[in-house]
C-alpha positions in Angstrom: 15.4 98.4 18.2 13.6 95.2 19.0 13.4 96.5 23.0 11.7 99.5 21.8 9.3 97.7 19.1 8.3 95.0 22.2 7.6 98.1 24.2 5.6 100.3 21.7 3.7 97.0 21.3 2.6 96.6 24.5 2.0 99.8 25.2 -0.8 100.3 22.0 -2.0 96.8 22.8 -2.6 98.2 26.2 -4.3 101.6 25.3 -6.2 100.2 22.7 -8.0 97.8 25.1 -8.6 100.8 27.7 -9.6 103.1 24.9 -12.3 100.6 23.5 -13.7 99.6 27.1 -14.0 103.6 27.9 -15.9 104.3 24.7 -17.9 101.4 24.9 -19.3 102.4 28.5 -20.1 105.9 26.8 -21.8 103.6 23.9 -23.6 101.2 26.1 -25.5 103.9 28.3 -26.2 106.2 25.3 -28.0 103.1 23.5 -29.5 102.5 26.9 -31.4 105.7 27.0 -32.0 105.3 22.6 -29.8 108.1 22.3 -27.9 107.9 18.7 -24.5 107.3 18.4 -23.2 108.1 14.8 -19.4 106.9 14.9 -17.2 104.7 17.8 -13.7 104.7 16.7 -10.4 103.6 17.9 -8.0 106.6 17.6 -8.5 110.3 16.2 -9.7 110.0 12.3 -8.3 113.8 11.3 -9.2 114.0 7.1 -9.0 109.9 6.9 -9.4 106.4 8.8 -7.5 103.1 8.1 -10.7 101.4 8.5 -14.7 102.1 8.7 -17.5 100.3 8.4 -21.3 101.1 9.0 -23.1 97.8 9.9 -26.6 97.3 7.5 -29.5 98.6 9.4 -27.0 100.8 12.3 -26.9 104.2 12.8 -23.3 103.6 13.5 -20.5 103.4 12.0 -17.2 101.7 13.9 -13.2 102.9 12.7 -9.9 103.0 13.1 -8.0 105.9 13.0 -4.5 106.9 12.2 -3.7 109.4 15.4 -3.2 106.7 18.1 -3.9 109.6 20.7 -6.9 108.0 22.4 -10.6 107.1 20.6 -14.1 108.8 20.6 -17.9 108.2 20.3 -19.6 110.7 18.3 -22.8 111.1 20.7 -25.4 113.0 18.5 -26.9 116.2 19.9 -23.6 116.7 22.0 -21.2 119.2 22.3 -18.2 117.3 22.4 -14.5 117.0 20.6 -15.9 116.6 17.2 -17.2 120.4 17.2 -20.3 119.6 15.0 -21.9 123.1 15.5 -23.8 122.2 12.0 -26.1 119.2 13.8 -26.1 121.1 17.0 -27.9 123.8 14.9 -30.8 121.9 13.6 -34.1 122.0 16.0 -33.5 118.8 18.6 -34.6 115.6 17.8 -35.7 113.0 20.7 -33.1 110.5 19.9 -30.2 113.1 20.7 -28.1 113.8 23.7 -29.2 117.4 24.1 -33.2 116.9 24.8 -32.8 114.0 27.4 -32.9 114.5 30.8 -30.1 115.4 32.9 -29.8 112.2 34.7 -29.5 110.0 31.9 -26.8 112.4 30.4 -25.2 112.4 33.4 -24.5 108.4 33.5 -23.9 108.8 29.6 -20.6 110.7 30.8 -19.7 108.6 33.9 -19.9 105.6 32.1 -16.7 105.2 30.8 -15.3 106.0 34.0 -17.1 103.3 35.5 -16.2 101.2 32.7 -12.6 101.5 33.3 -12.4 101.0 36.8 -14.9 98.0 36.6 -11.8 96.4 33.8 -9.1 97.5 36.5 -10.7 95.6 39.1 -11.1 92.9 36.6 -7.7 92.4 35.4 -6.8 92.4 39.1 -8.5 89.7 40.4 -7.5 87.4 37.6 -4.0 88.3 38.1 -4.3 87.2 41.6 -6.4 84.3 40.8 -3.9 83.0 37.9 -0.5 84.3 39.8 -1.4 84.8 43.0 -0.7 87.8 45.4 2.9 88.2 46.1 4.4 90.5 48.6 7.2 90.7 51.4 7.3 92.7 54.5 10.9 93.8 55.1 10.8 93.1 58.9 10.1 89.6 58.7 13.1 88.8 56.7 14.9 91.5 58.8 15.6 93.4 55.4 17.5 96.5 55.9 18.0 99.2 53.6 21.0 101.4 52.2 19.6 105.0 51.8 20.1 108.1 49.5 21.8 111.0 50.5 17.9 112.3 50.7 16.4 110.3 52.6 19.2 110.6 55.0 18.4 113.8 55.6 14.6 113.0 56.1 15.7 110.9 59.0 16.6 107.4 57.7 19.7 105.4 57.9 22.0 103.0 56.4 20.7 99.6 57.4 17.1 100.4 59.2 14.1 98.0 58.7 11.1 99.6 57.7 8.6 98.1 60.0 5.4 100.4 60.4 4.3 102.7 58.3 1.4 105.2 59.4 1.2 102.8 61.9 0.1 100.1 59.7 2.9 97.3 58.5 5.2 97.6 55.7 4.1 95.7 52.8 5.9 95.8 49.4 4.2 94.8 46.6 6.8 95.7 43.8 4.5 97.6 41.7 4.8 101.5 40.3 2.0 102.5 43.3 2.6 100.2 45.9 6.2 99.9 46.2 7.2 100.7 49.7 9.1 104.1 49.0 6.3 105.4 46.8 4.0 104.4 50.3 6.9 106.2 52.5 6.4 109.2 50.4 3.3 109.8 51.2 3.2 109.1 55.0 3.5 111.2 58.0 5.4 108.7 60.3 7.3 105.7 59.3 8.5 103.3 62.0 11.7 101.5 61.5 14.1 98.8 63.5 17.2 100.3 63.9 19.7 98.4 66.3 17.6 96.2 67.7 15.0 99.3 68.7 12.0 101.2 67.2 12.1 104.5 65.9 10.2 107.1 64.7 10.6 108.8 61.5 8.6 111.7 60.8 8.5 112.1 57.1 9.2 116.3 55.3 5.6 117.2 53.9 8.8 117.9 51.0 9.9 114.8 50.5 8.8 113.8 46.9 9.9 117.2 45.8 13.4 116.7 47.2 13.8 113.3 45.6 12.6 114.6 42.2 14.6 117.4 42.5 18.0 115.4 43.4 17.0 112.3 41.5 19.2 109.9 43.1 15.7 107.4 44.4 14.8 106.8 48.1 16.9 103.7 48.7 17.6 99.8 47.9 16.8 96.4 50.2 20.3 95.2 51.5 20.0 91.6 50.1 22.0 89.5 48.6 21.4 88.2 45.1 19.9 84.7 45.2 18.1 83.6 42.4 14.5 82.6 42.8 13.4 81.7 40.0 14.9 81.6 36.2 13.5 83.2 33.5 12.6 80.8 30.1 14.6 82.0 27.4 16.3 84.2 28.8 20.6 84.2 29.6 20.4 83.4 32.7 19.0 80.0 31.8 21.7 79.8 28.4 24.6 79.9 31.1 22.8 77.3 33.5 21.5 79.4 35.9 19.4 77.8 39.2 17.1 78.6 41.9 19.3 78.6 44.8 22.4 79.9 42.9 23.9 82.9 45.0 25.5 85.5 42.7 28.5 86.8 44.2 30.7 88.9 41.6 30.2 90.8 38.3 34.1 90.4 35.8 36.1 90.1 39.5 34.1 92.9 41.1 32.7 91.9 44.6 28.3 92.6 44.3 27.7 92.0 48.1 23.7 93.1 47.5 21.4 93.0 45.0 21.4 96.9 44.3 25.5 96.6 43.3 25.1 93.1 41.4 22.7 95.1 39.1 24.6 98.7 39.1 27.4 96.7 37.8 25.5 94.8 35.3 24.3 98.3 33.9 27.6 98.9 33.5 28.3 96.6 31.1 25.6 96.7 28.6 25.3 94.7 25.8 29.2 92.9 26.5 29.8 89.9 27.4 30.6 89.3 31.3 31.9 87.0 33.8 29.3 85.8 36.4 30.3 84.0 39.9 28.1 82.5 41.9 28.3 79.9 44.7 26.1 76.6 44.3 26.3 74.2 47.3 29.1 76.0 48.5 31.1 75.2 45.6 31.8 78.4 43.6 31.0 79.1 39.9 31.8 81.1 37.0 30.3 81.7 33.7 30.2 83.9 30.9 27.1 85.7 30.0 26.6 88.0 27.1 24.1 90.9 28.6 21.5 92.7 25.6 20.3 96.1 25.9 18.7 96.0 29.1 21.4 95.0 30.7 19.9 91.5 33.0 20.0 87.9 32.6 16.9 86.8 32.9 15.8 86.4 36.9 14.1 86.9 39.6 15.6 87.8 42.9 14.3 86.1 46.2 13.1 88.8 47.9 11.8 86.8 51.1 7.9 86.9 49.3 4.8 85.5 50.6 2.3 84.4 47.8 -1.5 84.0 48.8 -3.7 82.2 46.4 -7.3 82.7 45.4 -9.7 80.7 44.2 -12.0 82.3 41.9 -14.8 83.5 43.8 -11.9 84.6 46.4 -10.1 86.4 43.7 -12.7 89.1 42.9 -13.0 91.2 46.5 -9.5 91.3 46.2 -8.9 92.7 42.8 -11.2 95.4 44.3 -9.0 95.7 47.1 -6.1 96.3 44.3 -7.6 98.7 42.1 -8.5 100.7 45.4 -5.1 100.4 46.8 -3.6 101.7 43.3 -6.2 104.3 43.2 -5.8 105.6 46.4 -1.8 105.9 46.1 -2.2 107.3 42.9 -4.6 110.0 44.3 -2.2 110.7 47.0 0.4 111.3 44.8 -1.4 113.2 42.1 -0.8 116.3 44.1 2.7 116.8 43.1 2.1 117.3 39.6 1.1 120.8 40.7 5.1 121.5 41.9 7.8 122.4 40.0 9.8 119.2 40.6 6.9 117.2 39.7 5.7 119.5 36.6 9.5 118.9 35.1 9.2 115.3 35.8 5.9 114.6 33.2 6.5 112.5 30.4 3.9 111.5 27.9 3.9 108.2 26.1 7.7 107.5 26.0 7.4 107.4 29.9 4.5 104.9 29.8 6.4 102.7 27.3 9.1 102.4 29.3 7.4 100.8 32.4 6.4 98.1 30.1 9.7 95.2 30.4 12.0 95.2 27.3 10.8 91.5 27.0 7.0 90.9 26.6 5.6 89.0 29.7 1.8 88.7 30.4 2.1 89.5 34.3 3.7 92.6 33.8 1.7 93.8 30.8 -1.9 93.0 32.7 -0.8 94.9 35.8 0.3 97.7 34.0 -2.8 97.9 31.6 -5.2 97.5 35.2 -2.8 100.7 36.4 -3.1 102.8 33.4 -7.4 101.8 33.6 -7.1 103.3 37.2 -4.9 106.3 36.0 -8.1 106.9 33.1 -10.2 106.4 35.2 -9.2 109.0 37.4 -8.0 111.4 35.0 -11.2 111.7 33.0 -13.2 112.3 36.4 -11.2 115.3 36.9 -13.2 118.2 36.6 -11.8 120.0 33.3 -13.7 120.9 30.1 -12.7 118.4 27.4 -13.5 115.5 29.9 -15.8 113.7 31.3 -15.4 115.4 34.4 -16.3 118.2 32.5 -19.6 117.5 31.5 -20.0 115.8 34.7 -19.5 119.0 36.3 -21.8 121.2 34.3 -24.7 118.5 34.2 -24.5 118.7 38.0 -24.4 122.4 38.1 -27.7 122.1 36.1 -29.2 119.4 38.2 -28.7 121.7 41.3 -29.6 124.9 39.7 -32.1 124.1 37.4 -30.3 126.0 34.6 -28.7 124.5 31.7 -25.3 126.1 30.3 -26.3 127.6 26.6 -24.5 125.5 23.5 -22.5 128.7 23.4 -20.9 128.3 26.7 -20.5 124.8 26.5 -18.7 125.0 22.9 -16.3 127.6 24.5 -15.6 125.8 27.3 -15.3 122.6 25.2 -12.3 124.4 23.0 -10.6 126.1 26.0 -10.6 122.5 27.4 -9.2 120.9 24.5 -6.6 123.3 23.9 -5.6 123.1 27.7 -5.5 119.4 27.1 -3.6 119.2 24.5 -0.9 122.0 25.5 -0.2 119.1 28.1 0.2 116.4 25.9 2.2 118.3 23.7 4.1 119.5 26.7 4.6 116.0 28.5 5.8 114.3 25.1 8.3 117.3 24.5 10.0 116.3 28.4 10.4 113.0 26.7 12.0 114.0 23.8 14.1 116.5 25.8 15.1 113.8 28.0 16.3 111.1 25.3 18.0 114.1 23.9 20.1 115.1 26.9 20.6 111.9 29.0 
């Protein structure tokens, strides 16, 4: 209970601070251009609100709702989610959305795409700037990998370094996007060392729908566990734990890598165990009692490389980040559209669960930059209901000339919104369906 509390903490902390920076670049531009905006709330209000208030002398007035399923500026004069056909059917006034011109309307609905990349890039660079940017490349510690019955088939095997990929060297990063099998996925060639030689790999244009589809993963680095560094608070520092210390066995059973040392500690979860691990040569045992998740508290020594930034240098490369996560994200957007990746959609279950089961800062700022890159993207699209759906009649009518009547736009508007939220009802179901039957 108190895994899933820590995670449904983080993960409303973390949408609430995206949802408030996206409305606000909606609210900033619209003020910009005098353009009234009569509510900005955080979450749906449907018949009540936990909280309002309408500042003294403001057209505005700022809530909280009860339906944590996102947030909204009421833009007057627009044809948006609220569905107010009764303002929309008084003659225009020059303070709404409606009689200015197209341009300004058009960075009025951009904005909060801007406004969420610009935090993504953001969060980034201090993440470098305050942790550094930590990555390994597997050929320079010479680390070998044990593959899946799937990727065998695509080409790889048991014990090849992954040295090029696309031609360009293998950097792992750890993170959802740039992890190096999520980079693999999306290739055309990867270039590994196997006995001693290079070889070329030509990935399936099928590969992610193969490893959705058999769900046994792409593979796991062939290292031993060494620990790196020792988490505060945590078990692995209660049973004395150290950087150096070379775990070697789970209750008698041999963990030669990494990947078994933590397949056997799922194994056990939430009983107590016997650790062995060799310090100084001298070998050790101790008796740990794993929680929920199932770890002690530690960091593996993966080989990394940590570059740091000073300030200044920090904020080029938190661009370089958010463009990196963007442009894997991008690349694997397209699967969505299959049936493997269709069945593997998961609404906010799914997100909550790539937040840790204990709350730590690093983790929770590079997932909140991820999921402002993710919004970012998804609002662009060009669907009626979001942005990218006024975007992409406010162009039509800067090419043509023509506006869209309110009619149009209204039915469009509820098409979109039912489309939008057959998804989330959809991709929330596949979560409950999954906790059901795993």
């Amino acid at each position: 209970m108190e895994t899933f509390l820590i995670k449904a903490l983080q993960l409303v902390f973390s949408l609430s601070i995206l949802v408030i920076v996206h409305e606000f670049g909606h609210f900033l531009f619209a003020r910009l251009f005098k353009i009234r905006v009569d509510k900005f709330y955080l979450f749906f209000d449907p018949w009540f609100a936990l909280f309002r208030h309408k500042p003294k002398n403001s057209e505005t007035e700022y809530g909280i709702g009860w339906l944590p399923l996102g947030g909204y500026v009421k833009i007057a004069g627009m044809i948006d989610e609220s569905m107010d056909k009764e303002q929309l059917a008084q003659p225009p006034q020059p303070w709404e959305f409606r009689t200015k011109p197209a341009w300004q309307r058009l960075l009025v609905m951009v904005a909060g795409v801007i406004f969420n990349l610009i935090l993504a890039f953001f969060i980034y660079a201090m993440v470098v700037f305050h942790w550094g940017d930590s990555y390994f490349e597997p050929k320079n510690g010479n680390i070998g990998m044990d593959f899946s019955e799937t990727a065998e088939r695509a080409g790889f095997v048991d014990g090849d370094v992954i040295f090029l990929v696309d031609g360009k060297a293998a950097i792992d990063r750890g993170g959802i996007i740039d992890n190096l099998p999520s980079q693999i996925i999306t290739a055309k060639t990867v270039t590994v060392l196997r006995d001693g030689e290079k070889v070329e790999v030509r990935i399936p244009e099928d590969l992610p729908q193969q490893l959705m589809r058999d769900k046994k993963g792409f593979g796991s680095y062939i290292v031993p566990t060494i620990v790196s560094e020792v988490i505060k608070d945590r078990e692995a520092g209660r049973i004395g734990l150290q950087k150096g210390d070379s775990l070697v066995a789970v209750n008698g059973v041999p963990t030669p890598t990494f990947d078994v040392f933590t397949n056997e500690l799922g194994k056990n979860r939430s009983r107590e165990i016997e650790v062995s691990y060799y310090r100084g040569g001298v070998l050790h045992t101790a008796t740990a009692q794993l929680d929920s998740t199932a770890t002690l508290g530690f960091y593996p020594d993966f080989h990394q490389t940590t570059v740091h930034y000073s300030l200044l240098q920090s904020f080029p490369e938190g661009i370089k980040y958010g463009l990196r996560t963007l442009k894997g994200y991008i690349a694997q957007f397209k699967f969505v559209f299959t049936k493997e990746g269709a069945s593997s959609l998961g609404g906010f279950g799914t997100i909550g669960n790539f937040f840790p089961p204990k709350w730590n800062w690093y983790a929770f700022w590079t997932m909140t930059a991820f999921l402002s890159v993710i919004l970012a993207f998804m609002n662009i699209l060009p669907i009626p209901g979001l942005d990218g759906g006024h975007v992409l009649f406010l162009l039509y009518e800067v090419v043509s000339g023509r506006k869209p009547s309110d009619k149009f736009l209204e039915h469009a508007q509820i098409a979109g919104m039912v489309l939008l939220f057959g998804l989330l009802f959809y991709a929330n179901g596949m979560d409950i369906i999954r906790a059901i039957f795993k």
